[in-house]
N, C-alpha and C positions, 0 to 999 in steps of 0.2 A: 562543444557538441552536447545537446541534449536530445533526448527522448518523448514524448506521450505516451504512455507504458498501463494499460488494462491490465490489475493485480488483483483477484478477486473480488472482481465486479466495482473495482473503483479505480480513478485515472490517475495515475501519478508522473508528475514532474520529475524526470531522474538523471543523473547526470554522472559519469564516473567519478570515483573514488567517494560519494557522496551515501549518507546513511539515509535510510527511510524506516520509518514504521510502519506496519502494513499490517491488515489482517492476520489474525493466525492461520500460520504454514503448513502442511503438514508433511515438514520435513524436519528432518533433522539437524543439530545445530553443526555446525561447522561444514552442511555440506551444501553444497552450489545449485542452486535452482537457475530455470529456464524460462524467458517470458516472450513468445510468442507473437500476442495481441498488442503490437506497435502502431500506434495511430496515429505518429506523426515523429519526423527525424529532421533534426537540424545538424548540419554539420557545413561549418564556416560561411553563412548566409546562404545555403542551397536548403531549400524547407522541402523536403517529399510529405505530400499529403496522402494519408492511406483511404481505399473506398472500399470497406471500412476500415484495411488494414494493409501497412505498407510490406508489400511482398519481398521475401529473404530476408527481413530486419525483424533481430533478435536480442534481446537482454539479459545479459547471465549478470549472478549477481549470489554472493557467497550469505548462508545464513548466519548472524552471530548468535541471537539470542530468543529465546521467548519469555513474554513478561507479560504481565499485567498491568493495567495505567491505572491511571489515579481513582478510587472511589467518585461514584459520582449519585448523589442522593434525589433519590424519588421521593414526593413530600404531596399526596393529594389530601384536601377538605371540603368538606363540605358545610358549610355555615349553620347555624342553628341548628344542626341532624346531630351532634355530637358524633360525627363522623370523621375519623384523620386515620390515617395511613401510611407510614416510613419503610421506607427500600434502600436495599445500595446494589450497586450494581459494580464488576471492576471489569473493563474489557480484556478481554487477550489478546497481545499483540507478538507481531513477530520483528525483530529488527534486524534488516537486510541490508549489507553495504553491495552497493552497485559498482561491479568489475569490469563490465566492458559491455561497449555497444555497436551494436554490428550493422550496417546499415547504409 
């Protein structure tokens, strides 16, 4: 059984007992968030398609963590202008194990 699951504005593939990193939460770690915005539910070859969203189908799913991912560097120039420029950038993420699908 899997999911199509809208987590702050982006579509995740989820499935129980399975981890995801998502967006930062803003919830607390260790407690259990709710997802709503189900856009598609597979369970033993039956596919419900949501328009835009499949009705009564929910996704809880327990916080563990928030973290930050890997540096990732910005690097613009500009040719003859003696022009260069360096960034780093590190996202926030939040990692969320997926506990059950309702649907």
């Amino acid at each position: 059984m899997y999911a199509i699951v809208e987590i702050a504005g982006q579509q995740f593939k989820v499935e129980k007992d399975r981890k995801v990193f998502v967006h930062r939460l803003a919830a607390a770690e260790g407690t259990s968030v709710e997802f709503d915005k189900v856009l598609l539910v597979e369970n033993d070859g039956n596919v419900a398609v949501g328009t835009p969203v499949v009705e009564g189908a929910k996704v809880t799913a327990k916080v563990l963590e928030h973290m930050k991912g890997d540096k990732v560097l910005v690097f613009k120039k500009k040719r003859r202008k003696s022009y260069q420029k360096m960034n780093g950038h590190r996202q926030s993420f939040t990692q969320i194990l997926i506990e059950e699908i309702v649907g």
